[in-house]
C-alpha positions in Angstrom: 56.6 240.9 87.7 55.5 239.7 84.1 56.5 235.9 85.3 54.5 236.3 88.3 51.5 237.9 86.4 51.8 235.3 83.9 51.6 232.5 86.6 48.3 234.0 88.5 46.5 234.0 85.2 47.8 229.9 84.6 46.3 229.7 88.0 43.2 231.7 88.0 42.2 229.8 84.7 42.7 226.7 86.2 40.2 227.7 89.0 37.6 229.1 86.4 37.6 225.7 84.7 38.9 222.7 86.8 37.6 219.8 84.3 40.4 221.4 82.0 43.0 221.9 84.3 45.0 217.9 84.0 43.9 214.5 82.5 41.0 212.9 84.0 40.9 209.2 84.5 38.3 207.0 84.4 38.7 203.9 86.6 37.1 200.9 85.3 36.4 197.6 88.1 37.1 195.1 85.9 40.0 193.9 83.3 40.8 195.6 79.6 38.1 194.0 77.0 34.8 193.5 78.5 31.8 195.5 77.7 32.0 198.0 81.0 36.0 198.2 80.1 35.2 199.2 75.9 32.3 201.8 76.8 34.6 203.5 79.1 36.8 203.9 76.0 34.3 204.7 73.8 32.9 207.7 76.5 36.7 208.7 77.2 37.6 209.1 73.3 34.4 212.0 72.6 34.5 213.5 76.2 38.5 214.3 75.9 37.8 217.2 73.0 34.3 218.1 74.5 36.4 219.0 77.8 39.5 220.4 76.0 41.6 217.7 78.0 42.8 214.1 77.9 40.1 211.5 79.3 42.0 208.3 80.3 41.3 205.0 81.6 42.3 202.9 84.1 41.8 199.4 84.7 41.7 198.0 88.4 39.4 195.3 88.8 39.2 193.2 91.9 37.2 192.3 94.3 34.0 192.7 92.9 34.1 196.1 92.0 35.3 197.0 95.7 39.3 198.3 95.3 38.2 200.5 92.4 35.5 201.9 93.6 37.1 202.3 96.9 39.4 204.7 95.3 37.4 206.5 93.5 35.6 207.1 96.9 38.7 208.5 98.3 40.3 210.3 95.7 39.6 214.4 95.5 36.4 215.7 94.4 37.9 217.3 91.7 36.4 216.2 88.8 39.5 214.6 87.8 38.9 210.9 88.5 35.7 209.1 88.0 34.5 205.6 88.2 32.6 204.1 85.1 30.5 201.1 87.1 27.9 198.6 86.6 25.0 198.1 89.0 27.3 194.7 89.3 29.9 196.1 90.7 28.6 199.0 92.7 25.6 198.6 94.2 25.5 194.7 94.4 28.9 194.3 95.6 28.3 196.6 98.4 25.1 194.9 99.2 27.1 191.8 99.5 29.8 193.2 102.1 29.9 194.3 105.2 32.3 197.4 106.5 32.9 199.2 103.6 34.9 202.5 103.6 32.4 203.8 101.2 29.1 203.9 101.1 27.2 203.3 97.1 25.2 206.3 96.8 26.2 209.0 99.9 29.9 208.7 98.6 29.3 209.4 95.1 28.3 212.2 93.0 26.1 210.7 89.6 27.2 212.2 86.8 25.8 210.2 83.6 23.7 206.9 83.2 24.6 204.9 79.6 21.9 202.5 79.8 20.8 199.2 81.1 21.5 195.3 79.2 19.1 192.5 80.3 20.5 189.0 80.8 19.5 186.0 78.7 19.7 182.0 79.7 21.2 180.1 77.1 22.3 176.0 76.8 23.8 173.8 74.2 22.9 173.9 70.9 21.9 169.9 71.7 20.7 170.7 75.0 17.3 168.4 75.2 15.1 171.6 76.3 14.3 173.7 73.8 12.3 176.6 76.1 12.5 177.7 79.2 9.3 176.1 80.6 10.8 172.6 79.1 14.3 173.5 80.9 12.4 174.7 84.4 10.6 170.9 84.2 13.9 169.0 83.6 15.5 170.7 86.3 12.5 169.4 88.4 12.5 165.5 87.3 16.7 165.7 87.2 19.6 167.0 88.6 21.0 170.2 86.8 23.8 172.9 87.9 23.8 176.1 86.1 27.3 178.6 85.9 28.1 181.8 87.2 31.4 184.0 87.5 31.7 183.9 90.8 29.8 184.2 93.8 27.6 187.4 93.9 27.5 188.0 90.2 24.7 188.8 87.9 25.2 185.3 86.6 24.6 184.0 90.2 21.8 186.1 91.0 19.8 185.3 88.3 20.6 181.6 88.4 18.7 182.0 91.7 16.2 184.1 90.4 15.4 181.0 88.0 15.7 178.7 90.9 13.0 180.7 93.0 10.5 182.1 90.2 10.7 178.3 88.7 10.5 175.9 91.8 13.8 174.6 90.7 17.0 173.5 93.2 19.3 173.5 90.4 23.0 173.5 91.8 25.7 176.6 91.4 28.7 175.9 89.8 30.7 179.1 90.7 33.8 180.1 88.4 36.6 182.3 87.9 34.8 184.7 85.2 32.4 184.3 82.5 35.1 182.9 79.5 35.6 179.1 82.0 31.9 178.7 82.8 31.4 179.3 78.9 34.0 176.3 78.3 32.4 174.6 80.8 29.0 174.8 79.3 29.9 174.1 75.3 31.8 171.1 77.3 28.6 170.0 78.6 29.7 170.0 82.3 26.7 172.3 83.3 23.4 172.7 82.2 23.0 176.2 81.2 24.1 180.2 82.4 23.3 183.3 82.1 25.2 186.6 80.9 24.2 190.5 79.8 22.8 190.8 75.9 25.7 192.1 74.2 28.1 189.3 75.7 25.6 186.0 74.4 24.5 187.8 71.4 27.5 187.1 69.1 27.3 183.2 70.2 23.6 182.8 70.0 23.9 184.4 66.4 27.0 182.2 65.7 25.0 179.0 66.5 27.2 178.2 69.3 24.9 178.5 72.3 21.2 178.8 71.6 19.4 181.3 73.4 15.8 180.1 75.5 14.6 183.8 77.0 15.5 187.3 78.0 15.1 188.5 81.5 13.4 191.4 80.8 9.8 192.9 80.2 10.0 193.8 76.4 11.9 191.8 74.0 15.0 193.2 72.6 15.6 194.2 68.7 19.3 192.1 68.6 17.5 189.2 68.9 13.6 190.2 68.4 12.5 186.5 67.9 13.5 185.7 71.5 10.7 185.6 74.3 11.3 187.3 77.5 10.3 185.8 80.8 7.7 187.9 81.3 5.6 187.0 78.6 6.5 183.5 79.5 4.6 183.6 82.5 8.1 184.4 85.0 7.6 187.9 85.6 9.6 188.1 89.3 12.8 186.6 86.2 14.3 189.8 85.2 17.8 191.0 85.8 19.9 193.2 83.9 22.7 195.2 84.0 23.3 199.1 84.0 26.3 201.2 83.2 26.9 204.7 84.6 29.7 207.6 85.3 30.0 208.1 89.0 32.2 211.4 90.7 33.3 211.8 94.2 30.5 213.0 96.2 31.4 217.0 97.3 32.5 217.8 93.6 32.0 221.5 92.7 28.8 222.4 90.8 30.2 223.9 87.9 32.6 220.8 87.8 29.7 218.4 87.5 28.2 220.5 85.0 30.8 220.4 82.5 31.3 216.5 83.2 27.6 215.9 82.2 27.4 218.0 79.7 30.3 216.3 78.0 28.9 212.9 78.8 25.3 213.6 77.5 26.4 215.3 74.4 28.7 212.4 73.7 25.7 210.2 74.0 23.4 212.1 71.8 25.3 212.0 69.3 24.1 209.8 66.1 27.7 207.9 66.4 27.8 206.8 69.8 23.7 206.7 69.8 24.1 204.1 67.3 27.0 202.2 69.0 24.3 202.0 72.2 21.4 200.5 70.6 24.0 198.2 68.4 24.8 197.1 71.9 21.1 196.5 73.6 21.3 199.4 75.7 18.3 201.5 76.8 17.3 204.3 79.1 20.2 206.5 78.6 19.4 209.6 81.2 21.1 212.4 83.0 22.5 212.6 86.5 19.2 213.0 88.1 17.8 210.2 86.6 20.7 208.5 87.5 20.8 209.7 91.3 17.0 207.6 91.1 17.7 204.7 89.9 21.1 204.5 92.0 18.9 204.9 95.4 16.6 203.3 94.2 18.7 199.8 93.4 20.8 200.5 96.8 17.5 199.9 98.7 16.2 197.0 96.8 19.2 194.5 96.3 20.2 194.2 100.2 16.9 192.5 101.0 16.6 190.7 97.9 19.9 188.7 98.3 19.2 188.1 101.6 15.9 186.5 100.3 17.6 184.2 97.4 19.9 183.6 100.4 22.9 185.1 98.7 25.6 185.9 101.4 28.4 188.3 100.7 32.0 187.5 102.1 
């Protein structure tokens, strides 16, 4: 009778807090090392103790973001996995294909938005233009080809955001991820690309690519000398790049709860605070304000690929 009494209360205090009850994993879309891959890590280290459990990730890139978000779709709303994501790879990705098991924001339960990056063109430190306007009229009076990580990506979106908001017709170079269309571009096969803040900003301070504007509305304090394309007269040239912790849609209230409440407190504090704006990020906000912005991108980037005339698979 003691064992049995002893294994009802294991039981019944698994119920009254489920966060604690195993590990939960984070799955990441994209290989170890990259920015969406080390703020996972960084979120997974302070949360663990806030939750009185292990907080592990899990790497399964892949399709664009598809197979992990996939099973993060499909797995129990328990609380005990959850997808760390990019507006990259959720709601883009889904925007580019058709017949998805999931759907970006009816399948998910928000849980925590980190913050949003803007994207910055940069060329050759000898690159003849030394602004954007002077890089928008070469592409007009020569034939230039810009770089991208594939087919889809941010890099390729905004190269056609430049190509539209400029006038240009500047050809896509599409490769296997950002490190070959960097080579590429030191190498001087293409003209220029485009990447989030925290990837260029090490090689634009470096001197090894030199940095012509920021897609955004404000300019940014890593780099405050840099112009942004709105104040350059290119206002419809702004793309950037949000992170954000994302649940199983049906997950218990009280389970939610105790995941934000980890997340935001992790996030307030002066430590990770720090680690955020050392990285460009802004608009940190809770699961509300992330359940906004999430509908609100899911209804914006379907149309506006199909209007840059960016097809999905």
């Amino acid at each position: 009778m003691k064992c049995r009494a002893v294994a009802l209360f294991a039981l019944a205090l698994a119920f009254a807090n489920p966060v604690q009850a195993q590990t939960v994993k984070v799955v990441v879309p994209f290989a170890p090392g990259g920015p969406v891959d080390m703020l996972a890590r960084l979120l997974a280290a302070d949360m663990g103790p806030r939750l009185k459990t292990d907080v592990v990730v899990e790497n399964r890139g892949g399709a664009g973001g598809v197979l992990a978000t996939e099973m993060v779709a499909k797995a129990a709303p328990d609380g005990k996995t959850l997808l760390f994501g990019s507006s990259g790879s959720h709601v883009i990705s889904a925007a580019l294909r058709s017949g998805l098991s999931y759907d970006p924001v009816k399948s998910f339960t928000p849980i925590g938005y980190v913050g949003a990056v803007p994207m910055l063109v940069v060329v050759k430190p000898d690159f003849p233009a030394k602004t954007l306007a002077e890089l928008i009229a070469k592409a007009k009076a020569e034939k230039l080809s810009y770089g991208s990580a594939g087919p889809g990506s941010t890099m390729h979106i905004i190269g056609e955001l430049m190509n539209s908001g400029g006038g240009m017709q500047v050809a896509h170079v599409p490769y296997r991820g950002f490190g070959p269309a960097m080579n590429d571009l030191l190498g001087g096969h293409i003209s220029f690309m485009s990447a989030d803040l925290p990837v260029l900003e090490p090689l634009v301070k470096s001197g090894k690519v030199r940095a012509l504007a920021l897609f955004a509305s404000e300019r940014s304090s890593l780099l405050p000398d840099l112009p942004t394309s709105v104040e350059l007269g290119y206002p419809t040239m702004i793309m950037g790049n949000w992170y954000g912790m994302l649940a199983p849609a049906g997950i218990p209230a009280n389970v939610k709860a105790d995941l934000e409440k980890a997340m935001m407190d992790t996030m307030k504090s002066p430590a990770f605070a720090q680690r955020l704006t050392a990285g460009g990020l802004r608009g940190t906000t809770d699961s509300q304000g992330f359940a906004a912005i999430l509908a609100r991108d899911a209804a914006y980037w379907g149309p506006q690929l199909k209007k840059l005339g960016i097809q999905g698979e």
